[in-house]
N, C-alpha and C positions, 0 to 999 in steps of 0.2 A: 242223736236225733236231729230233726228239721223241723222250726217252728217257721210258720209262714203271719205275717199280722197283719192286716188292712186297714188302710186309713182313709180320709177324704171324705165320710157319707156326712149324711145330712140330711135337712128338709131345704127343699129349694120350692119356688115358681115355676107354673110350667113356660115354656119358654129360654128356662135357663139351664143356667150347664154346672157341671161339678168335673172334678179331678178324683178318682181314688187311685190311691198306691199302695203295692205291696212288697215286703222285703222281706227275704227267706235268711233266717239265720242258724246255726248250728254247725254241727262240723260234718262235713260233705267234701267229696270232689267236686261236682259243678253242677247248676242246674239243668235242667236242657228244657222242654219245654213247659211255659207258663199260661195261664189264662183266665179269664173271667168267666166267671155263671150267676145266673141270679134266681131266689126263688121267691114268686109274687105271693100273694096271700090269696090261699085256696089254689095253688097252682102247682105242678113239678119242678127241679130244678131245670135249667135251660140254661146252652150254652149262650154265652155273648159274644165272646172271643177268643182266639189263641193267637199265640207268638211263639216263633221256634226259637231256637239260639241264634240261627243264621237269618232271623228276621220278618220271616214267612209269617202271614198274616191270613187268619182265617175267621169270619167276621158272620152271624145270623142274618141271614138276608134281610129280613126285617128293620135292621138295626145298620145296616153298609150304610155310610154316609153320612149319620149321623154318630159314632159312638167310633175312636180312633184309639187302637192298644199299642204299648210302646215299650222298650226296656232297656233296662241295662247292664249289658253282661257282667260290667266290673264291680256292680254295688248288687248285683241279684237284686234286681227290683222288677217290677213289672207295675204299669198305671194305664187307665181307663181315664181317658177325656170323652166327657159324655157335653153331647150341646142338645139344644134344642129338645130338653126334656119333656117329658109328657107324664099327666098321673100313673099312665101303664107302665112305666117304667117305674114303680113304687115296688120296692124288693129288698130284700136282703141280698148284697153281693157278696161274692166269694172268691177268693183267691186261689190259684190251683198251680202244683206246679208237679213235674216230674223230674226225680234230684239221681243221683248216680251218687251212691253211699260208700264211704272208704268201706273195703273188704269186699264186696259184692258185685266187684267185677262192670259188665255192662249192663247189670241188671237194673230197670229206674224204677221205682217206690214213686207215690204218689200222695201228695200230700197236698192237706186243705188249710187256710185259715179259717177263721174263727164267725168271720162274716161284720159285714159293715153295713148298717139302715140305710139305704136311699129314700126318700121319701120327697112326692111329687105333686104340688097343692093345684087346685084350679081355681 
């Protein structure tokens, strides 16, 4: 199996910024692509960001500019630098990845962590 865990949340000020990180562990061939979501209170989930293997970055228009996804292939990680926070951005994040499983060929599974507090004061 594949556990994914997120780290980094927190309560901050608006204006300020945080870091989350996440790291996929278990036994796998390799990851391929990862990403953030977040769901606010009384809200849907919503994409924030993705990142492919090969680095491709795909970002909520809303959020382009301020919010920068990054990773890295050799530790399986993926991290969120969030700046210039706002209380809208008050959610639970989530870490998302799609893994290529020994035995199951090109097939990718799709796997969540567990979710990390953002929380964004005025």
């Amino acid at each position: 199996q594949v556990q994914l865990v997120e780290s980094g949340g927190g309560l901050v000020q608006t204006g300020g910024s945080l870091r989350l990180s996440c790291a996929a562990s278990g036994s796998f061939i390799r990851v391929e692509a990862m990403g953030w979501y977040r769901q606010g209170p009384g809200k849907q989930r919503e994409l924030v960001a993705t990142i492919t293997r090969g680095y491709s970055t795909n970002y909520a228009n809303s959020l382009k500019g301020r919010f920068t996804i990054s990773r890295d292939n050799a530790k399986n990680t993926v991290t969120l630098q969030m700046n210039n926070l706002e209380p809208e951005d008050t959610a639970v994040y989530y870490c998302n990845a799609a893994v290529l499983r020994i035995g199951f060929g090109s097939r990718q599974f799709e796997y969540w962590g567990q979710g990390t507090q953002v929380a964004v004061t005025s």
